[in-house]
TIMIDO-949030 format. One line per 2 residues: number of its first residue (from 1); their letters; for each residue x, y, z of C-alpha. Coordinates in nm, 4 decimals. Layout:
residues N
NUM) A) X Y Z | ...
***
This chain:
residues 363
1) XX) -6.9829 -4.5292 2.9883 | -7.0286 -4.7924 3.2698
3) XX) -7.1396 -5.1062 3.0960 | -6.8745 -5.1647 2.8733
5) XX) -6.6254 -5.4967 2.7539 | -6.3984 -5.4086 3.0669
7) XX) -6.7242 -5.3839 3.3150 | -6.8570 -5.7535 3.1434
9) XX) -6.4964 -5.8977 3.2128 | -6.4984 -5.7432 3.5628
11) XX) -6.8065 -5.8995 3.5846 | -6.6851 -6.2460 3.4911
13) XX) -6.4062 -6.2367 3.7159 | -6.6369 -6.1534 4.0182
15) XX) -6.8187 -6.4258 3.9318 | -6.5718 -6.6910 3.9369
17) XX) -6.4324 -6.5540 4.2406 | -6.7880 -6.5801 4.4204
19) XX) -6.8520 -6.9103 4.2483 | -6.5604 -7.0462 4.3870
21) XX) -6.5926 -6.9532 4.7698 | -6.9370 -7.0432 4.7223
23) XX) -6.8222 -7.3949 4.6120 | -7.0629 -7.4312 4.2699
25) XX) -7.0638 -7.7282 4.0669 | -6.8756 -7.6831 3.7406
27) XX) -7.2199 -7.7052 3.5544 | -7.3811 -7.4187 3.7693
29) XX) -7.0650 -7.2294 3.6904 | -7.0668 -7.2772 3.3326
31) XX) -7.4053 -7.1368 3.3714 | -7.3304 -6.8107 3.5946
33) XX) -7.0106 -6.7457 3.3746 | -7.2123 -6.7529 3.0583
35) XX) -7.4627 -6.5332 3.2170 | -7.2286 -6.3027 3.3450
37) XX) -7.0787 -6.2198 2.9553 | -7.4181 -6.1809 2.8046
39) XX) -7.5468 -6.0051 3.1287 | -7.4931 -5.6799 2.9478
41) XX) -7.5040 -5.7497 2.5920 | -7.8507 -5.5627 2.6261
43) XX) -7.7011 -5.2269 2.6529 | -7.5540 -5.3300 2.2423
45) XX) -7.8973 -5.3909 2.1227 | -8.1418 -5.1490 2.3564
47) XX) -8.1714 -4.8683 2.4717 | -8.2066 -4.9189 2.8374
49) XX) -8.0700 -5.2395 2.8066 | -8.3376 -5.4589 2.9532
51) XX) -8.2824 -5.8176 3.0691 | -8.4907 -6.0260 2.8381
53) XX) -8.3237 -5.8802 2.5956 | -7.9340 -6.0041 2.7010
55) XX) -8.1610 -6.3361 2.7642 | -8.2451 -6.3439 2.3716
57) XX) -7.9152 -6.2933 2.2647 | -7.7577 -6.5909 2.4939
59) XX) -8.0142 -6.8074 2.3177 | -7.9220 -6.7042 2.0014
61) XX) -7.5662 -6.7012 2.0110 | -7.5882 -7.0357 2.2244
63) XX) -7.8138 -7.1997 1.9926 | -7.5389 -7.0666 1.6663
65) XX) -7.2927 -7.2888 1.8235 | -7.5525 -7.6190 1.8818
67) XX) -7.5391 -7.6087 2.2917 | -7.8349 -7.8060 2.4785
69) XX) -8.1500 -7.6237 2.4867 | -8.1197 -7.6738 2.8812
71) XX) -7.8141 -7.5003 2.9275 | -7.9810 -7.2060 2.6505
73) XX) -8.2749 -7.1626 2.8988 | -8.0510 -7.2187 3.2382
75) XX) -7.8125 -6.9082 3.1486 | -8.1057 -6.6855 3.0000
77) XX) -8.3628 -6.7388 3.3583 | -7.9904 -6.6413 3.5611
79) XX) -8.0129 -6.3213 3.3383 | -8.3376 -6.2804 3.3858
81) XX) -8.3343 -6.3287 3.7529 | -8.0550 -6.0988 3.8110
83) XX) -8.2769 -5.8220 3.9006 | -8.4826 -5.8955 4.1381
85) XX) -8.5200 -6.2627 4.1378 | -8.5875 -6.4057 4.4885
87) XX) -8.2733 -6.5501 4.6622 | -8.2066 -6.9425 4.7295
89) XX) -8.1178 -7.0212 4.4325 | -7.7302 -7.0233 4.4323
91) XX) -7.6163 -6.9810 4.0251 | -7.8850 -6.6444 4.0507
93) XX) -7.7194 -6.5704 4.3586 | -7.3935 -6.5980 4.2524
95) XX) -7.4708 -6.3604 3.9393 | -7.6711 -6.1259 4.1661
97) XX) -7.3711 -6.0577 4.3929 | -7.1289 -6.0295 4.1468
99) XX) -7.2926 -5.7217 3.9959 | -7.2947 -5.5665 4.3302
101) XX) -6.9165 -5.6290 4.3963 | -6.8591 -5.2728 4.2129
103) XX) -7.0228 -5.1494 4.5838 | -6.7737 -5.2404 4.8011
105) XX) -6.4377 -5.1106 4.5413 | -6.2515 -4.8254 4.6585
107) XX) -6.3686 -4.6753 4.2610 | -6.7380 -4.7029 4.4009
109) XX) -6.8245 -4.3220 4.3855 | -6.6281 -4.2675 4.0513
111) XX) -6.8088 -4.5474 3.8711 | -7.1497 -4.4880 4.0393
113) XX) -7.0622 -4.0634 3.8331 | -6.9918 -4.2876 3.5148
115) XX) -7.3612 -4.4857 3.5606 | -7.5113 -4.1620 3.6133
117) XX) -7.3771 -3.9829 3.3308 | -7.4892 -4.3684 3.1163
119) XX) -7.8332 -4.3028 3.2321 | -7.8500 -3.9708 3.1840
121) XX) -7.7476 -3.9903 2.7956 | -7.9523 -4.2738 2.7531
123) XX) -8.2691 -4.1553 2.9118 | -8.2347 -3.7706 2.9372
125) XX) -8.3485 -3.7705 3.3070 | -8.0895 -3.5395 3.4825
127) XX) -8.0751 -3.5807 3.8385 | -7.9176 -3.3725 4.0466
129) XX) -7.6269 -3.4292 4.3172 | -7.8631 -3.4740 4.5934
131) XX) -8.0886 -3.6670 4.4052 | -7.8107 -3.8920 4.2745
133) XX) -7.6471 -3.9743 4.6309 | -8.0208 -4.0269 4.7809
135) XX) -8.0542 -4.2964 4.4972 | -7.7196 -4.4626 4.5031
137) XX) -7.7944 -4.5137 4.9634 | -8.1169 -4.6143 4.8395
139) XX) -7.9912 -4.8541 4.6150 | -7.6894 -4.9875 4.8792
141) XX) -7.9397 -5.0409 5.1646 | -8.2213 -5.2623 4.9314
143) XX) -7.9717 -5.4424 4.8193 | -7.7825 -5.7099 5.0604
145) XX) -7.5404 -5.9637 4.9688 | -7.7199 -6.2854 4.9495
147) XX) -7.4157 -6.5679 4.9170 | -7.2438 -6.6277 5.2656
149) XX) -6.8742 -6.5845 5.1009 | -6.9703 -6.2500 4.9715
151) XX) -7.1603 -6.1047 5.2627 | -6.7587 -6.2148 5.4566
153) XX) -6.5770 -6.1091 5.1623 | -6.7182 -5.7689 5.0880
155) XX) -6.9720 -5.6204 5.3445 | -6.6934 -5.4189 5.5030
157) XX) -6.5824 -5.2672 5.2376 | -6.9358 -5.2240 5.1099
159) XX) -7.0547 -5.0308 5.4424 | -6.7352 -4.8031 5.4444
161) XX) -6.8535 -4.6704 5.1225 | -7.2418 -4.6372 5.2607
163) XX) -7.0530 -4.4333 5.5476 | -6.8881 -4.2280 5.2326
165) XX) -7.2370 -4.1997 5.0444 | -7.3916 -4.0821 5.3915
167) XX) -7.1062 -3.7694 5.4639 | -7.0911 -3.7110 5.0429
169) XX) -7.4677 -3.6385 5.1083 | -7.4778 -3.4671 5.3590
171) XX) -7.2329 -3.2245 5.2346 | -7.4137 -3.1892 4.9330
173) XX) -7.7403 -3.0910 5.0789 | -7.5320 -2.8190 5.3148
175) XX) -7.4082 -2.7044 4.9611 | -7.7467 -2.7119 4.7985
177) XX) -7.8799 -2.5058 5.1249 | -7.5935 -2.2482 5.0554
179) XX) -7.6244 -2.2172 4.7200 | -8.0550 -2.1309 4.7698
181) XX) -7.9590 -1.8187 5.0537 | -7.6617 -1.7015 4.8176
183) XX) -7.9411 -1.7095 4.5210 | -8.1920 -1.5474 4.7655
185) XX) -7.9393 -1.3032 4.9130 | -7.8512 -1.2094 4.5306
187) XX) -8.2345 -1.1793 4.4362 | -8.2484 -0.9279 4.7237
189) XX) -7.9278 -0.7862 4.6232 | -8.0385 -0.6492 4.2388
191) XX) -8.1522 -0.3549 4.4460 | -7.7906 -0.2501 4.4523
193) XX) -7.7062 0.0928 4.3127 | -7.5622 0.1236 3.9539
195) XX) -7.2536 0.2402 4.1247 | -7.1859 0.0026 4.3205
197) XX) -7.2166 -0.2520 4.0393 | -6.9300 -0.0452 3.8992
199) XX) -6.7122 -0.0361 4.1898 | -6.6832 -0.4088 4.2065
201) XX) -6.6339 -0.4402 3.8083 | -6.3566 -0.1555 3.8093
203) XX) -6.2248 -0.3488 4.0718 | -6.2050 -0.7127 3.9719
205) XX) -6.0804 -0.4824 3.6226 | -5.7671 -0.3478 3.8018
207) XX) -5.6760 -0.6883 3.9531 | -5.6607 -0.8519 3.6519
209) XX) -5.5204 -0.5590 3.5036 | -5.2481 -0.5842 3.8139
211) XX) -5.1824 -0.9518 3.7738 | -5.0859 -0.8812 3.3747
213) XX) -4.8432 -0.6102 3.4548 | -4.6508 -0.8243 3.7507
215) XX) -4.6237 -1.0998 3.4914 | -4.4810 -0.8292 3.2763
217) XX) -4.2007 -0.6690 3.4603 | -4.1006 -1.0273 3.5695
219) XX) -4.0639 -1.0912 3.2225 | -3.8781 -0.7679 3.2109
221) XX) -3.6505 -0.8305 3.5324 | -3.5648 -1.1817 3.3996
223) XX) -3.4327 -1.0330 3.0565 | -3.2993 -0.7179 3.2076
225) XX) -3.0906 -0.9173 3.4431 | -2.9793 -1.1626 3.1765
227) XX) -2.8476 -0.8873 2.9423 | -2.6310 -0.7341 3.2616
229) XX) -2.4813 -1.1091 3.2683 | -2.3888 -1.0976 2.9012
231) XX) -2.2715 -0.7265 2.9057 | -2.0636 -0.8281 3.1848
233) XX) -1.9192 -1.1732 3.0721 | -1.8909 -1.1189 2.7379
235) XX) -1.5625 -0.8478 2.6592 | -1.4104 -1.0890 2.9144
237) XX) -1.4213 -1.4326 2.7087 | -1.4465 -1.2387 2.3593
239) XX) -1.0814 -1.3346 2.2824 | -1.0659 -1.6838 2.4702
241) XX) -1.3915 -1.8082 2.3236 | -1.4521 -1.6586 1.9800
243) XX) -1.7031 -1.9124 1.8630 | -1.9367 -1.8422 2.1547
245) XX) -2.0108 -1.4496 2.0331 | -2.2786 -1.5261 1.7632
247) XX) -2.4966 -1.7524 2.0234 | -2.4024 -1.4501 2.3140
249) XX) -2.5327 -1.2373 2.0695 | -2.8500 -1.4454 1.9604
251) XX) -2.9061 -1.4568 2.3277 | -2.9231 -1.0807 2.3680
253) XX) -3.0979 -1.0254 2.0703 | -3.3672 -1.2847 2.2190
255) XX) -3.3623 -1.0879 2.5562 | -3.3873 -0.7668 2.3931
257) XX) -3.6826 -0.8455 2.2092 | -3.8841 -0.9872 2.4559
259) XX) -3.7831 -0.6615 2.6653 | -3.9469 -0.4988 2.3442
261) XX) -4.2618 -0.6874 2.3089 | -4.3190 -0.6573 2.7181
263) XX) -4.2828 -0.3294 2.7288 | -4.5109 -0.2512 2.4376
265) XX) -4.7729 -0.4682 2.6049 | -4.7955 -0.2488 2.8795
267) XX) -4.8010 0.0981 2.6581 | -5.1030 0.1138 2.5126
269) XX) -5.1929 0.4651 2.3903 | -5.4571 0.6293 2.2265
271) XX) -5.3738 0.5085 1.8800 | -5.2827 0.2142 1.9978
273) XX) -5.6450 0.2385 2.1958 | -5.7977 0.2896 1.8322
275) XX) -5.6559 -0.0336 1.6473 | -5.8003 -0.2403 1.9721
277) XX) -6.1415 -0.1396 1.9365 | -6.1364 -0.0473 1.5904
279) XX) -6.4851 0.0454 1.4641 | -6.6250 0.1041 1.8287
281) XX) -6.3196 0.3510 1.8892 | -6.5806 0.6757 1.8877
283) XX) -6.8103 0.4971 2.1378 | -6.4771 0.4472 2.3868
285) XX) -6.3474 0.7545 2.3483 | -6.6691 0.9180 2.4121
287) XX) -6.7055 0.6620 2.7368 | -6.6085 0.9415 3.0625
289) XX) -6.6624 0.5970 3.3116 | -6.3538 0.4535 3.1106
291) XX) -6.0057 0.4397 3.3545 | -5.8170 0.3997 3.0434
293) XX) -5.9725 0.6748 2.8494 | -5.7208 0.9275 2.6902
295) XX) -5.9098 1.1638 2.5403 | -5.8320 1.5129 2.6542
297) XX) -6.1223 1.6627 2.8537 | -6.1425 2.0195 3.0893
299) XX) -6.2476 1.9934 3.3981 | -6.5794 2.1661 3.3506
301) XX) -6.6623 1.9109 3.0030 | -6.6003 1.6273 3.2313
303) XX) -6.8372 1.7467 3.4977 | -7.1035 1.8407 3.2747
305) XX) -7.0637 1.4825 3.0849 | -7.0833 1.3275 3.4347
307) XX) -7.3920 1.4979 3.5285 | -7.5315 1.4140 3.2234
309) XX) -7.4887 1.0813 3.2705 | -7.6077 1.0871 3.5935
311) XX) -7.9202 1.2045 3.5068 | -8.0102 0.9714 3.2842
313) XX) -8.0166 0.5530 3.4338 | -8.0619 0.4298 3.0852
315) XX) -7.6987 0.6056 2.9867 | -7.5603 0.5455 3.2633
317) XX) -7.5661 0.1631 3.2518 | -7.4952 0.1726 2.8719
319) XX) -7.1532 0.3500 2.9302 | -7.1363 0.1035 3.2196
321) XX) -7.1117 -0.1626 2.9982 | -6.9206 -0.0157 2.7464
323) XX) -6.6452 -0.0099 3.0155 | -6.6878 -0.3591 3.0963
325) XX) -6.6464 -0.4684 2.7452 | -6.3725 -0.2213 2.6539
327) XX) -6.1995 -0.3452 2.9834 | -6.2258 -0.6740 2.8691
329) XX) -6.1020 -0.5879 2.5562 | -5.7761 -0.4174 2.6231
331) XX) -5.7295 -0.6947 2.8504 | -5.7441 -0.9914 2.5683
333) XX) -5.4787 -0.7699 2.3899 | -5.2304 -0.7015 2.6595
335) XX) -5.2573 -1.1123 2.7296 | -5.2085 -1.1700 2.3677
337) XX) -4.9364 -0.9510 2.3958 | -4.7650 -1.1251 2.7438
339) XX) -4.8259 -1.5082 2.5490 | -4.6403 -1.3412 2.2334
341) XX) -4.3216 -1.2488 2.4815 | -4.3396 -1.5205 2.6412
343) XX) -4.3399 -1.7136 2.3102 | -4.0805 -1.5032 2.1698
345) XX) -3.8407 -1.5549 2.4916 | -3.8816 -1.9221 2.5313
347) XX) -3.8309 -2.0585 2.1408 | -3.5684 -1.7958 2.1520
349) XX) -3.3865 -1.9266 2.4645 | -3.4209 -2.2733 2.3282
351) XX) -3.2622 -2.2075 1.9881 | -2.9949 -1.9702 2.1517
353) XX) -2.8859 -2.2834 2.3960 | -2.8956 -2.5632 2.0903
355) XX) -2.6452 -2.2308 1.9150 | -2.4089 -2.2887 2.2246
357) XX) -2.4461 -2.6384 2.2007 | -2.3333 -2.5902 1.8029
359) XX) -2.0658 -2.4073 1.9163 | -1.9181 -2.6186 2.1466
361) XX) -1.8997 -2.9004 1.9532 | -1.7626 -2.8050 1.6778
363) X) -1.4784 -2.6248 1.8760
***
């Protein structure tokens, strides 16, 4: 959220700061200052935190600790005039610039995401990007500095981040004007045949299917070429270095097993098939669309179970996604699988080196 503690002492600080180049009288800054911490108390009490409302609560609180009534009624008009009150008087204008310091900080755009996300919550009026940016240039160009030391101090930096709002929106609307022709080229698009729905599932399917395996035999390769190291090191030390043979041997047993688990992660057969999709087994093994299907078929069965399928549109897409779920399926398991040797390899490596370190200390 944007109006919090840290915003109010931001807000404080920016108004000493302004106060000061702006030369106010210490009673016109005990004023702004005051104003400036109950500026937001609002937001604490109301929902859109309103003005008059912050005003009330200086009163109160002011009055609680027996202040003059004057300086009670001078802090809660500077709150109350922080909107839009009309410029020339210099405590409002002190106040009024501070709160637009946040304009001309390098953070602009990030805070300007956490106002709109504030508003958004408290008045469940989305906007979108465009929308947003439009309002925030809006906002930037209505809104001048009105003190001398702040139009010096931060008008730069204030129009580098107009410039900023200006690109960020123009982007956005070349984004929003993609986004319509790829949603109008995809309306036109549903025409596509069933089968060529299919080809780009099956082959987004096989990537990811691709991706798993590599991921795989590097896991594989890594072991396999770890065990040649210990095969090959080990009879040489064995006499030398007794006390390292159970943590070798921990070691290989750790390789070894993540060999294991790897390897059965990428053999997946038709039993193995059956405990994946356990109850809907029948309906995949009955699926002829399926890559992974291992059901034995004749040529002429599969033909006439194509054909048949063929015929009928409202099969045809059912079997379609069958495949996409059963796809999807094997391919949870065969990543549950490659997280389990991966699992199994690291914890293992890690208690196999604090074994060596055991060993070597104690020799």
């Amino acid at each position: 959220m944007f109006h919090n503690f840290a915003r109010t002492r931001e807000l404080v600080a920016s108004c000493r700061d302004i106060a000061k180049g702006s030369k106010l009288e210490d009673g016109d800054l005990t004023v702004v200052l005051l104003a400036a911490w109950f500026h937001d108390a609002g937001y604490a009490a109301a929902r859109d935190g309103d003005r008059p409302k912050s005003a009330e609560l200086a009163r109160s609180f002011l009055a609680s600790q027996k202040q003059p009534q004057g300086l009670a009624d001078a802090v809660a008009r500077c709150i109350e005039a922080s909107d839009d009150g009309a410029a020339g008087n210099l405590v409002n204008d002190v106040l009024y610039d501070a709160l637009l310091v946040p304009t001309a900080t390098k953070g602009y755009l990030s805070e300007m995401e956490q106002v709109r996300l504030e508003r958004e919550r408290r008045n469940g009026e989305p906007k979108t990007d465009v929308e947003w940016t439009q309002t925030c240039i809006a906002f930037l160009e209505s809104h001048p500095f009105r003190t001398r030391y702040a139009q010096l101090e931060y008008h730069e930096r204030r129009a580098t981040n107009l410039v900023a709002l200006h690109k960020l929106l123009r982007k956005q609307i070349e984004e929003a004007a993609r986004q319509v022709a790829e949603q109008t080229k995809a309306s036109k698009g549903l025409s596509r045949t069933v089968e060529d729905i299919f080809d780009s599932l099956t082959r987004n399917g096989m990537r990811a299917f691709a991706i798993a395996e590599r991921r795989t035999a590097t896991m594989i390769q890594v072991n396999g070429i770890m065990i040649s190291l210990i095969v090959a090191l080990l009879p040489r030390h064995v006499e030398t270095h007794r006390e390292l043979i159970a943590p070798t041997l921990l070691l290989l047993a750790v390789n070894v097993s993540t060999i294991l688990v790897s390897i059965y992660s990428m053999r997946v057969g038709r039993k193995g098939m059956q405990r994946v999709w356990g109850a809907d087994a029948p309906v995949y093994e009955r699926n002829l669309l399926s890559l992974f299907n291992q059901t034995p078929l004749s040529l002429d069965d599969f033909i006439v179970g194509m054909n048949r399928l063929a015929a009928d549109p409202a099969a045809l897409k059912q079997a379609l996604l069958e495949e996409l779920y059963f796809q999807r399926q094997l391919m949870l398991m065969r990543r549950k699988m490659l997280v389990i040797s991966y699992d199994v390899f690291i914890i293992g490596l890690a208690i196999a080196l604090l074994a060596f370190g055991v060993a070597l200390f104690r020799r």
